[in-house]
N, C-alpha and C positions, 0 to 999 in steps of 0.2 A: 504494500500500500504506500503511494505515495507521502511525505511529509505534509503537502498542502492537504490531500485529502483528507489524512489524521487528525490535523489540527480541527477541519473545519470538523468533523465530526466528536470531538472533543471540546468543542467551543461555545454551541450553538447557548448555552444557559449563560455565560456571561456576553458575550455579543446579543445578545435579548437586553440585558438587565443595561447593558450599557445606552443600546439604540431607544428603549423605553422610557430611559431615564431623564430627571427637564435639566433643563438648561443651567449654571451655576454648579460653583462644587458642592462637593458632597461633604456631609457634617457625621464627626464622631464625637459620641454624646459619650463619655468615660464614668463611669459612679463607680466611688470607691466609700462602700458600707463599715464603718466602725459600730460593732452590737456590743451593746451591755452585755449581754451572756456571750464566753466563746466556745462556749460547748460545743462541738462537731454540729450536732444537731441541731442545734439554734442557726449554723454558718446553711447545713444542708437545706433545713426549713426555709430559708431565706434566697436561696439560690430556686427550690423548686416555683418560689413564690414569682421568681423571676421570671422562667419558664412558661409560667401560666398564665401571667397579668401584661407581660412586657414581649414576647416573642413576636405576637400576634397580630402586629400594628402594620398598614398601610405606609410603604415607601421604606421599610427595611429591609436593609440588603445584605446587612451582617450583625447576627448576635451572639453572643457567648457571655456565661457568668458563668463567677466558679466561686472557690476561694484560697486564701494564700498558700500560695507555695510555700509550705514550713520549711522545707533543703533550701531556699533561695535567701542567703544571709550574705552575700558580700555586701562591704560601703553601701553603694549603692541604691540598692534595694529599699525602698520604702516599705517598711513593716508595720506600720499604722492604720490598716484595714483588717477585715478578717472575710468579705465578699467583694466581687469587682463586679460590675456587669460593661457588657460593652455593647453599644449600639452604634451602629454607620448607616444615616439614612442620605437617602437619594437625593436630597436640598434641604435647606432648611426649614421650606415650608412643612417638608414631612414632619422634621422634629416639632417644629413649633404646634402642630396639629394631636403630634403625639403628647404634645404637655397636658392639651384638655382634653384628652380622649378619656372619656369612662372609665376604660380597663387601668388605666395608668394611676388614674383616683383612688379605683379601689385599691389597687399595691398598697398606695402609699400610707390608705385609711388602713389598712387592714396589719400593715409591716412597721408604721413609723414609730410604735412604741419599744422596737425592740432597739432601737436605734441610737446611740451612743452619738453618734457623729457622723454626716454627710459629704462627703466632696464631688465637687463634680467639674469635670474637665471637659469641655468642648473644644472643639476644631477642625478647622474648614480642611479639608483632602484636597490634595492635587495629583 
């Protein structure tokens, strides 16, 4: 099989997501969770909470939550969180639509007690 032929048939979902997508960069929305409890559980609860309330939004193009990597202690390393989640949406309009979407409300109604401390990092992709 030729290299162009491969490509093109290994391509077609992001040549979709690119051609579909509007005009302007794309925004990553970065939340790093500090919980009053750091119980595994309280970190897993809070990641599935992710999954459920935050996945599910119009105009995201990539998501991922986890929680810290305990092995990753160089300098470096900010260890001030115990959940990350990561969103990159399609424009900022996406994001800004996802601040008042319903599902995003209840997260927050439903997660923000467990909650010690917020941060959140945004920025524009090129």
């Amino acid at each position: 099989m030729s290299l162009t032929r491969r490509s093109a048939l290994l391509a077609p979902a992001a040549a979709a997501t690119v051609a579909g997508a509007p005009a302007g960069p794309r925004l990553a929305h970065n939340v790093f969770f500090s919980l009053k409890s750091k119980s595994p559980e309280a970190r897993e609860q809070l990641v599935a909470a992710c999954h459920k309330y935050l996945k599910p939004h119009p105009g995201v193009v990539f998501f991922a939550a986890g929680v810290l990597a305990e092995q990753m202690k160089r300098e470096v390393n900010d260890r001030e969180f115990d959940v990350s989640l990561h969103l990159v949406f399609d424009s900022v309009e996406s994001h800004d639509r996802y601040q008042t979407a319903e599902l995003h409300k209840k997260f927050i109604e439903e997660n923000q007690s467990a909650w010690a401390k917020v941060r959140v990092f945004d920025s524009l992709l090129k």
